[in-house]
N, C-alpha and C positions, 0 to 999 in steps of 0.2 A: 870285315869282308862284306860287301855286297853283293845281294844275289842280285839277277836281272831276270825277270823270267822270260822265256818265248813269248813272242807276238801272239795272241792266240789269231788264226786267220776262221776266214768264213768256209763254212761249206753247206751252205745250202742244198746241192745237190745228194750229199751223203747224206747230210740227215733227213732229206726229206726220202732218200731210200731205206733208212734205218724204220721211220715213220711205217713204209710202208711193211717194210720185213715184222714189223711188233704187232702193229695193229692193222690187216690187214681191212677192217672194217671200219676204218676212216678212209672216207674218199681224198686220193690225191690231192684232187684242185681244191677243198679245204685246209690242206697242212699247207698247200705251194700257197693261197690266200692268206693263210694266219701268219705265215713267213714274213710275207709282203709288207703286210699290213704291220706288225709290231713294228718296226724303223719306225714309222709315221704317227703312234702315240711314244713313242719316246723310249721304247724297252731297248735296252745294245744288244750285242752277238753274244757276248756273253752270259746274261739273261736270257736269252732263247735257248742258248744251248742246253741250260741248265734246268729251264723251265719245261719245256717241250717232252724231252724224254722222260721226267718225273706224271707229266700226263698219260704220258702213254704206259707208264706204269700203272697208272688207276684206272679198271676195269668199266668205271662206268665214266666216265672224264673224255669228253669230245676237243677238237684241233681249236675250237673255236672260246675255250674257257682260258688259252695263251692270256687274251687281252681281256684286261683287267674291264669290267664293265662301269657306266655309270652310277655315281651313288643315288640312294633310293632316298627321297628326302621325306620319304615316312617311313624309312626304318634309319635313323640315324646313329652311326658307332658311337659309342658312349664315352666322352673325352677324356683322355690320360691325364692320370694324376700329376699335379705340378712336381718338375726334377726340385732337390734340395740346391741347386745352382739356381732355378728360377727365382723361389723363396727368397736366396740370399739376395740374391739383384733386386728384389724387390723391394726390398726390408732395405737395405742399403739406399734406395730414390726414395722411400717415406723418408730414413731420417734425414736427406740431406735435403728435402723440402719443408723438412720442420724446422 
């Protein structure tokens, strides 16, 4: 048996009044802005929904930390170790080069 879940639909109006019911010390037109703005670097409804209200759980977390910032390219994340899939593929093009 397959499930199928519900559509999840938008409501930007709720949540941006849920927004203002939690934290009333975010100003509106920054939550109605960081709404706006996530579609346009790429974040879904789904993502917001789930992101947004986890901000407004942390006490010092402003509307505006939504969107994920620029990387600093002098403090660089330190790169993930290679998966045992990578290795294999690897190990597999040397020998078949040899």
């Amino acid at each position: 048996m397959t499930f199928k879940g519900a559509e999840i639909q938008r409501a930007v109006p709720e949540l941006q009044a849920l927004a203002a019911a939690v934290r009333p010390d975010w100003p509106e037109r920054d939550v109605r802005a960081v709404i706006a703005h996530a579609a346009t670097v790429g974040l879904t409804w789904p993502q917001v929904l789930v992101a947004l209200p986890r901000l407004m759980a942390d006490p010092h977390a402003r509307p505006a930390e939504l969107i994920p910032g620029p990387a600093d390219p002098l403090r660089p994340r330190p790169a993930k170790p290679p998966t045992e899939d990578y290795r294999a593929a690897r190990a597999a093009l040397q020998d078949g080069a040899a």
